[in-house]
C-alpha angles and dihedrals in degrees: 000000000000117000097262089209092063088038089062105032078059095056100038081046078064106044098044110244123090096223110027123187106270098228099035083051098045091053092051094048105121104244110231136162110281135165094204113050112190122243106231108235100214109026097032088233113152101226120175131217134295100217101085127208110244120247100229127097114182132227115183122341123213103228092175093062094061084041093060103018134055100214118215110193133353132220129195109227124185116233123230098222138178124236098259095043090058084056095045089046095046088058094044107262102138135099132196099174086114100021123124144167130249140197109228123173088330101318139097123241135178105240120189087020097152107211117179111203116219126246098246080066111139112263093223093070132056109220116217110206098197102036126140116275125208122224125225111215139148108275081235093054091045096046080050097050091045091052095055095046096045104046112015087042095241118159118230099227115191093229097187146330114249146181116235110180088341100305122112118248138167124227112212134208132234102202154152124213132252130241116240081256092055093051091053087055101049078042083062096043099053088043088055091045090054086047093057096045082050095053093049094048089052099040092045 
């Protein structure tokens, strides 16, 4: 069981006070997902942790959008999918390494998103791999994104495919590309983080 004292000097951390009312303070923890509730010691209330699990589950990531892009800001989309290509995407067969978003009569598609449909795929429909996918986004965040890459120059990068409560987004880049320079930097940087895990590993 985790040490309740350290449990509680963390949220009233928090919180901001150093001895918070117990039962004030048991009805504001942020419930989470945790294996291990804590038995309140006083009140015999069964709280959970404050440290929550995230959401997300990923699919695929694109590594070569953050290599030749800085992204500036990132937005979840949902994806408009076929049956088959639910099924492809849930056993792995799909590839963003030359995806990327356009802007088409005011919405947003994935372009260049390879999708290879399995063999069980109904015979009554032709799967293209390659096909046009529309995004799903807020008419705010669109008219946002449109702006930007219409008038400051900016480039829409699809960044991963994700789960969210068990249904498949995108999350897409805003971004601006780097200069061969830049690249060699962020080359340098990645080479140096590694380093340094390698280091650790060694000195622990």
């Amino acid at each position: 069981m985790p040490d309740f004292t350290r449990f509680v000097a963390r949220a009233a951390a928090k919180w901001g006070s150093s001895k918070p009312c117990a039962p004030c303070f048991v009805s504001r923890i942020d419930i989470g997902y945790c294996s291990s509730p804590v038995q309140h010691p006083q009140y015999g209330l069964r709280i959970r942790s404050t440290i929550k699990a995230s959401s997300q589950m990923s699919i695929i990531n694109n590594r070569k959008a953050f290599h030749d892009y800085f992204i500036e800001e990132k937005f979840e989309a949902g994806i408009v999918l076929a049956g088959w290509e639910v099924k492809a995407i849930r056993a792995g067969r799909v590839q963003l390494k030359e995806a990327y978003v356009i802007v088409r009569n005011s919405e947003i598609y994935l372009f260049g998103c390879h999708i290879t449909p399995l063999l069980s795929a109904s015979t009554h429909v032709q799967p293209d791999p390659l096909r046009t996918r529309k995004l799903l986004l807020h008419i705010e965040e669109i008219r946002r994104l449109i702006g930007k890459v219409e008038r400051a120059g900016y480039t829409l990068i699809p960044l991963d495919l994700h789960y969210t409560k068990g249904r498949i987004k995108a999350e897409v880049g805003l971004a601006k590309g780097k200069k061969q320079h830049d690249k060699r930097e962020s080359e340098k940087t990645r080479e140096w983080q590694r380093e340094k895990a390698r280091l650790l590993r060694n000195k622990v």
